[in-house]
Structures are given as C-alpha cells and as structure tokens.
OpenMM code with the backbone's topology and positions (N, CA, C; nanometers):
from openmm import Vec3, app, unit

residues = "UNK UNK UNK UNK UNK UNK UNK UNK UNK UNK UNK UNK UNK UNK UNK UNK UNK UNK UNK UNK UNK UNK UNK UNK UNK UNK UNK UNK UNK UNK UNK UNK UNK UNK UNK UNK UNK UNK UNK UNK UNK UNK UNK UNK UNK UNK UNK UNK UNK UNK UNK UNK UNK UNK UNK UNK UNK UNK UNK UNK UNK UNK UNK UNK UNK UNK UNK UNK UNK UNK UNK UNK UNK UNK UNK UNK UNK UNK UNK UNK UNK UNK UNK UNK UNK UNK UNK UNK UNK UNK UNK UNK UNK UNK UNK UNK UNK UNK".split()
positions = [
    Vec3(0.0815, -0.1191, 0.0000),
    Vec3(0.0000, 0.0000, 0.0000),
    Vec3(0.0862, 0.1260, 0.0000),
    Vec3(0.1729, 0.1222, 0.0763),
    Vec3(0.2966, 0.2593, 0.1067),
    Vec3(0.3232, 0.2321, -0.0442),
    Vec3(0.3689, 0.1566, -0.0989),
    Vec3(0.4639, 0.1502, -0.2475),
    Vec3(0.3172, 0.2665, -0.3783),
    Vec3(0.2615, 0.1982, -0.3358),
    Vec3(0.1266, 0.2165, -0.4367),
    Vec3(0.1253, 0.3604, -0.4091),
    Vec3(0.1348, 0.4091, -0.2659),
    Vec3(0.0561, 0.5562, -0.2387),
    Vec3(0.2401, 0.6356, -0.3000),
    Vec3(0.2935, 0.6551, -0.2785),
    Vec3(0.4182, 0.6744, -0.3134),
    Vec3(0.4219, 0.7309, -0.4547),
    Vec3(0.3958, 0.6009, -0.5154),
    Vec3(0.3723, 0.6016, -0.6621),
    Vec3(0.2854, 0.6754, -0.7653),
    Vec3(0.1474, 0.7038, -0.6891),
    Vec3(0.0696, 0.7554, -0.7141),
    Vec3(0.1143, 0.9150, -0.6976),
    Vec3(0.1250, 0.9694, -0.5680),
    Vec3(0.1785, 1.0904, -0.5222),
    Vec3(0.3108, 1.1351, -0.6418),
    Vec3(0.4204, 1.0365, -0.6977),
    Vec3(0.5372, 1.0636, -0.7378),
    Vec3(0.5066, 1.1105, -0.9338),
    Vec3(0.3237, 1.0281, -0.9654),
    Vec3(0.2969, 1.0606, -1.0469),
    Vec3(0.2495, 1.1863, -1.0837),
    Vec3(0.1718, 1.2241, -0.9379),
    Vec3(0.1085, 1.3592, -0.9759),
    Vec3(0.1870, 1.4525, -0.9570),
    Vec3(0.3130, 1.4815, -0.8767),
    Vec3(0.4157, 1.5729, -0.8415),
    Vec3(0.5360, 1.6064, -0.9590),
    Vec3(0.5485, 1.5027, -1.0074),
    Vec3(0.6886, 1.4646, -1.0939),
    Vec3(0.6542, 1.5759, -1.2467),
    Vec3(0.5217, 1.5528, -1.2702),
    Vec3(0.4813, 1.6550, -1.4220),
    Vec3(0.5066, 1.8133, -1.3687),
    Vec3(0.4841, 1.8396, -1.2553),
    Vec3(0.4864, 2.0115, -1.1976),
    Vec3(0.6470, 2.0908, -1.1980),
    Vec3(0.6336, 2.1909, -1.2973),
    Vec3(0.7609, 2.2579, -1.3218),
    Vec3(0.8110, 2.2776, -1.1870),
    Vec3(0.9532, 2.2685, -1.1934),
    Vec3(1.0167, 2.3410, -1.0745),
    Vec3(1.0704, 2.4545, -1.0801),
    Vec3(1.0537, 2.5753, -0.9697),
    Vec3(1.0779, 2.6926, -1.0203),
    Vec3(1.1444, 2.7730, -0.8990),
    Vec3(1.2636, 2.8337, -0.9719),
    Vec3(1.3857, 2.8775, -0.8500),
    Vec3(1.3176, 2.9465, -0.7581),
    Vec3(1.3720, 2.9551, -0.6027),
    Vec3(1.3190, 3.0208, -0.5084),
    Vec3(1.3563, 3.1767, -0.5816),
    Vec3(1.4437, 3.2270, -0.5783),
    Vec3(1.4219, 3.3497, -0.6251),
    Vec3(1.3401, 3.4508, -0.7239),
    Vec3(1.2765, 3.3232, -0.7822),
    Vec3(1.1452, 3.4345, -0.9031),
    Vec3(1.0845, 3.2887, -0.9610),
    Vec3(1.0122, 3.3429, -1.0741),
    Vec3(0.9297, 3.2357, -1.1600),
    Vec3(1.0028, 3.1974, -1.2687),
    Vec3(1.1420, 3.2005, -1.3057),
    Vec3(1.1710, 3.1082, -1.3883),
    Vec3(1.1716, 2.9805, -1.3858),
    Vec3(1.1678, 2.9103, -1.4432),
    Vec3(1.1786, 2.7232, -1.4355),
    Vec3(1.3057, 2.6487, -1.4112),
    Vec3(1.3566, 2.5763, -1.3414),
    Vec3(1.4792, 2.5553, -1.3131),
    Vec3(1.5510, 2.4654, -1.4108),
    Vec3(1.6449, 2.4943, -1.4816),
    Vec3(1.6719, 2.4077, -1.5456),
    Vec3(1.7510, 2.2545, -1.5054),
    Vec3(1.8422, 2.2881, -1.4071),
    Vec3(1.8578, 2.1388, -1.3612),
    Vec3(1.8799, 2.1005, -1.2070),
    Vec3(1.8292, 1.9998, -1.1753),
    Vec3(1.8122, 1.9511, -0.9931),
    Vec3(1.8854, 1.8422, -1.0135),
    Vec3(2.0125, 1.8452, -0.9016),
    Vec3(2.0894, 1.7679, -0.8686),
    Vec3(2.0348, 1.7201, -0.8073),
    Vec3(2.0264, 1.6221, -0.7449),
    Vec3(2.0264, 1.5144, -0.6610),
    Vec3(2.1749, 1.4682, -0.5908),
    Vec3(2.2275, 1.5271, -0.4758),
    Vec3(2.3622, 1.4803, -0.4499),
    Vec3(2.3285, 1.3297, -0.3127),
    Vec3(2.3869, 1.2425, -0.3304),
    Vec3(2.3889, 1.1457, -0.2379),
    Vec3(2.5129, 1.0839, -0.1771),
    Vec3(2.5353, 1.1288, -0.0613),
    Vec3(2.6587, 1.1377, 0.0086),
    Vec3(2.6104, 1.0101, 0.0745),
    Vec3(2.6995, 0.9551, 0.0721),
    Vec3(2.6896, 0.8048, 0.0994),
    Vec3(2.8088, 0.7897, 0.2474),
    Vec3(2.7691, 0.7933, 0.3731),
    Vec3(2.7925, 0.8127, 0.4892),
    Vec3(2.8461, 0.9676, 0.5267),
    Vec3(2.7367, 1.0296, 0.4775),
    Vec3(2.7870, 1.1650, 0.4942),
    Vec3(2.6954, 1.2349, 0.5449),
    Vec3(2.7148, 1.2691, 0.6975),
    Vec3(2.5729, 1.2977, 0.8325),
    Vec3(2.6815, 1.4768, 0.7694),
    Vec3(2.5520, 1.5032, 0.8917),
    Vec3(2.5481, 1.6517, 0.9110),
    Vec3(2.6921, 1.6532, 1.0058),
    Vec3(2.7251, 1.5344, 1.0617),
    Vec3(2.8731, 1.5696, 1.1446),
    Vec3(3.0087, 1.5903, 1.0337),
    Vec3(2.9390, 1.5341, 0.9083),
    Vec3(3.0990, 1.4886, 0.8374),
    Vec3(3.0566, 1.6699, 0.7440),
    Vec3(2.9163, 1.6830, 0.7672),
    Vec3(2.9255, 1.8200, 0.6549),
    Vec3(2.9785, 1.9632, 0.7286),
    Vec3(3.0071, 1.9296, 0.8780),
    Vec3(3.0140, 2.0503, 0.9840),
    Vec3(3.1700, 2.0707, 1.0177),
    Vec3(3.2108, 1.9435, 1.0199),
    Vec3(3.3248, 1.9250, 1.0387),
    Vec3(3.4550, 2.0123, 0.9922),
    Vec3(3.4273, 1.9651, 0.8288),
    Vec3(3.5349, 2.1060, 0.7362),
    Vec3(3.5238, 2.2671, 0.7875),
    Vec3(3.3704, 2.3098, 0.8251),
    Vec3(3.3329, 2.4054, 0.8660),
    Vec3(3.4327, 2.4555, 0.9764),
    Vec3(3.4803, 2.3994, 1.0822),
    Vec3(3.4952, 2.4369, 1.2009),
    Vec3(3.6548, 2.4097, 1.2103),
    Vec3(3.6849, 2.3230, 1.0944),
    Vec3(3.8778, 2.3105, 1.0601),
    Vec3(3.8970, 2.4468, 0.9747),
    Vec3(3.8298, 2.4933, 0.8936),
    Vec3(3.8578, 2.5736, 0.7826),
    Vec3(3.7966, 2.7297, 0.8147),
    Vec3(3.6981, 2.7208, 0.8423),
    Vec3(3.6159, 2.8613, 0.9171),
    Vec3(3.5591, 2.8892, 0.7690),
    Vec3(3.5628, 2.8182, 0.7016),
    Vec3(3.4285, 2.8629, 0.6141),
    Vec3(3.3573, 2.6973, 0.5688),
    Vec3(3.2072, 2.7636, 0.5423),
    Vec3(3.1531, 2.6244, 0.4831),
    Vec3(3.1387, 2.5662, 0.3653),
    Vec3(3.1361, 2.4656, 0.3640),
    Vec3(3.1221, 2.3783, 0.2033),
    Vec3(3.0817, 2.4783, 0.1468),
    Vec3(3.0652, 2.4408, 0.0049),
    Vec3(3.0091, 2.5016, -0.1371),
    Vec3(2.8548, 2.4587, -0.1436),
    Vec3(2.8499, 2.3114, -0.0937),
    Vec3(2.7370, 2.2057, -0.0909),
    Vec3(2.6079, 2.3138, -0.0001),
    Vec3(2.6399, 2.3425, 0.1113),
    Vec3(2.6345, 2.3945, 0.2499),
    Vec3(2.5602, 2.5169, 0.1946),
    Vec3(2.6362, 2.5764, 0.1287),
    Vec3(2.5671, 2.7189, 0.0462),
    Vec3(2.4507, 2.7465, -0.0331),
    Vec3(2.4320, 2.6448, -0.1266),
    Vec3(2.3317, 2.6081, -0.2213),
    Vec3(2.1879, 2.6800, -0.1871),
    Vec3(2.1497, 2.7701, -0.2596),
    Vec3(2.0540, 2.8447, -0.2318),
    Vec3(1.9008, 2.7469, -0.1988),
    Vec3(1.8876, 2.6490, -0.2580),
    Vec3(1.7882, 2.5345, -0.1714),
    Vec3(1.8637, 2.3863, -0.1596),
    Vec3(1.8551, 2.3182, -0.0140),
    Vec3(1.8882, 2.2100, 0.0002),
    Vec3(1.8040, 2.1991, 0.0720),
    Vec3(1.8152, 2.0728, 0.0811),
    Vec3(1.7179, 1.9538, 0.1996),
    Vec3(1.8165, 1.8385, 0.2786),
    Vec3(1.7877, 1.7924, 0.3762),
    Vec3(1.8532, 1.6519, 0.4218),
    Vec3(1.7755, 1.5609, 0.4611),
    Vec3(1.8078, 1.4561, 0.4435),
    Vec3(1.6968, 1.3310, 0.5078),
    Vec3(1.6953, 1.2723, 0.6041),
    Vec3(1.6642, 1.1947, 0.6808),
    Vec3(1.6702, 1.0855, 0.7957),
    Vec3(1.6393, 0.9550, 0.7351),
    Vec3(1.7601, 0.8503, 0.7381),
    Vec3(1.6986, 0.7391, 0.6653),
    Vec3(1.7069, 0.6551, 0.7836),
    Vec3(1.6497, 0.5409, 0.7475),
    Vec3(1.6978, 0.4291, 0.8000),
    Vec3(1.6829, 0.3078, 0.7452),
    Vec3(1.6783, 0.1859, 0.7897),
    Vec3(1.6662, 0.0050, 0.6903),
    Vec3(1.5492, -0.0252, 0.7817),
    Vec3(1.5339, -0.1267, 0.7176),
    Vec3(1.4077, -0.1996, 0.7735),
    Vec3(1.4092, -0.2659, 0.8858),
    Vec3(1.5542, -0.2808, 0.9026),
    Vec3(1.5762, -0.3500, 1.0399),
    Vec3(1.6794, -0.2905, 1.0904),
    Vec3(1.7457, -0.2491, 1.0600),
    Vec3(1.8317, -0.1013, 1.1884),
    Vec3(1.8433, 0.0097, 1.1882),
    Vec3(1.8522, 0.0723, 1.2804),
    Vec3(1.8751, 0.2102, 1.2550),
    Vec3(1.9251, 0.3268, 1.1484),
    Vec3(2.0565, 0.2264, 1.1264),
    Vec3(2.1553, 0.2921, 1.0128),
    Vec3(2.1608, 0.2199, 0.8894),
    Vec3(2.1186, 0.3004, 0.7938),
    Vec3(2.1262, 0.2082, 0.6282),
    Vec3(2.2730, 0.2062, 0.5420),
    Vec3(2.2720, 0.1014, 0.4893),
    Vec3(2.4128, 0.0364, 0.4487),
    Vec3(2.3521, 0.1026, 0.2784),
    Vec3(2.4680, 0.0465, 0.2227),
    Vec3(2.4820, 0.1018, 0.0823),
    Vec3(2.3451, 0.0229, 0.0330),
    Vec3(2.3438, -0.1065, 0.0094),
    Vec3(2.2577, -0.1403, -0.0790),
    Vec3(2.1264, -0.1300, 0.0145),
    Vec3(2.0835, -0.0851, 0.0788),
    Vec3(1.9477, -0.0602, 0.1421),
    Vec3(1.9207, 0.1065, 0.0979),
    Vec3(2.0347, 0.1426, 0.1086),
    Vec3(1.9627, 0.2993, 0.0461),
    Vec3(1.9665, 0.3043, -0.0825),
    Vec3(2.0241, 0.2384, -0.1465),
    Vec3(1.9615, 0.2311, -0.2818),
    Vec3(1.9033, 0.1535, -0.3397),
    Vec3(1.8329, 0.0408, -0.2646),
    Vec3(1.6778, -0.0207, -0.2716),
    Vec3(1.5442, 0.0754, -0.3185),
    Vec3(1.6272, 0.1819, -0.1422),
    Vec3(1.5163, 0.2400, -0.1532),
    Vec3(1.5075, 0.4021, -0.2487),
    Vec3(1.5903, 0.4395, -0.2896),
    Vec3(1.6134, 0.5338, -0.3691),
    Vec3(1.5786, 0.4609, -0.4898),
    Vec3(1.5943, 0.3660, -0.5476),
    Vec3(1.5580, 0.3476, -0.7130),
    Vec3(1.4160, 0.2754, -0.6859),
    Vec3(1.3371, 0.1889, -0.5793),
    Vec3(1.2384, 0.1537, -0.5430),
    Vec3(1.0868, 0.1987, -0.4728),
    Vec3(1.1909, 0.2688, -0.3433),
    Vec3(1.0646, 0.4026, -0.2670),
    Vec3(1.0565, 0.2945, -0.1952),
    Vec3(1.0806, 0.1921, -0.1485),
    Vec3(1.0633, 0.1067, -0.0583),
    Vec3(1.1801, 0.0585, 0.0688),
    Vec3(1.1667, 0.0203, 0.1603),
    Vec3(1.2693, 0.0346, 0.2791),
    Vec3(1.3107, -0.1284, 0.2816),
    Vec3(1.4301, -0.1990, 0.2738),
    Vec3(1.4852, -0.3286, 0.2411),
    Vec3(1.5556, -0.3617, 0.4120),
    Vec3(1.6244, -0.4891, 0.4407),
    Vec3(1.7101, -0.4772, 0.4771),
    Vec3(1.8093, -0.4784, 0.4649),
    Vec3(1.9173, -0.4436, 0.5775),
    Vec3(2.0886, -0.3740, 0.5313),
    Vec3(2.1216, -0.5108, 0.4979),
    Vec3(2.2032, -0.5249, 0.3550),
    Vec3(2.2521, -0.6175, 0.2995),
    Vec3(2.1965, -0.6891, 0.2095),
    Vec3(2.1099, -0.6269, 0.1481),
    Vec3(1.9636, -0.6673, 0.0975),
    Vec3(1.9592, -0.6091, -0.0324),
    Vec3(1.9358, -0.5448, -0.1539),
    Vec3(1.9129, -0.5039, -0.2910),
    Vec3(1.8525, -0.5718, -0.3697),
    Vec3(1.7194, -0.4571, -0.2854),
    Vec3(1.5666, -0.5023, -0.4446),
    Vec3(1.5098, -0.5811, -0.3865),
    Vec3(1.5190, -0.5914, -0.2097),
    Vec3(1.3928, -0.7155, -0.2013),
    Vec3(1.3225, -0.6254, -0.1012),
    Vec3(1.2354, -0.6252, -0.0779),
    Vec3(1.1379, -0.5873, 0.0220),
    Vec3(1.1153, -0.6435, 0.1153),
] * unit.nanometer
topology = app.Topology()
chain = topology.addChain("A")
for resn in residues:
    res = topology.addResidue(resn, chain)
    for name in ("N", "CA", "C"):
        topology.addAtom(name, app.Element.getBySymbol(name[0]), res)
C-alpha cells in the first residue's frame, strides 16, 4: 500500500515545473547529491577546521533526510539504494527485495 501511495503521489508531483526560489523562472537542472555516509557531522566538520563552509552547504535550496533500513537504525549502501531506485525500505545487505 505505502509503495502504491508513493507512486501515485510521485505521479502527480513529478509533471509540476520546478521553479527557483528566487522568481518564476523554471529551473533548469536539480541535482540530486547522495553522500553516501555523509551525516550533518561529516558536513560541519570542514566548517569548524577551515572557518568557512562547504560550497554544498551554500546552495541556495537544500534539503537533508533521515533514513533508516528496515531492520536497523543505520542504512548500508545497498538498502539505500533499494530504496532510492524503489521508494521502498529493504534490509541492510539486501538489494531489491522488500
């Protein structure tokens, strides 16, 4: 049911232009960056050796996530990208099964 509602939601959202926070133009391209064991400690870190912050850090819109696996807390490589190419939550050690 989660997969289905997901899917449905990802259909009706996905056609809607995206358009820069600063005015109504249309954006031409959205990265998607996926830092693969990379918490808010490893992004703060450079910050506080260097006294200035990432480039990443700057980006006039970002977001961060909270993930986790189906069975622990912390998601391993192939569980987050179960669920990134799937929309579904696996367990750690797991790719593509539900």
């Amino acid at each position: 049911m989660k997969k289905l509602l997901f899917w449905l939601l990802f259909l009706v959202v996905s056609p809607l232009p995206v358009f820069a926070q600063a005015g109504d133009l249309p954006v031409k391209y959205v990265f998607l960056l996926i830092g693969d064991g990379l918490g808010n400690a490893q992004r703060r870190l450079p910050e506080l050796a260097t006294g200035e912050s990432l480039l990443m850090n700057r980006l006039p819109v970002n977001a961060a996530t909270q993930t986790e696996a189906a069975n622990h807390a912390i998601t391993d490589s192939a569980a987050a990208g179960t669920a990134l190419a799937a929309g579904i939550k696996t367990n750690n050690g797991a790719v593509g099964l539900d």
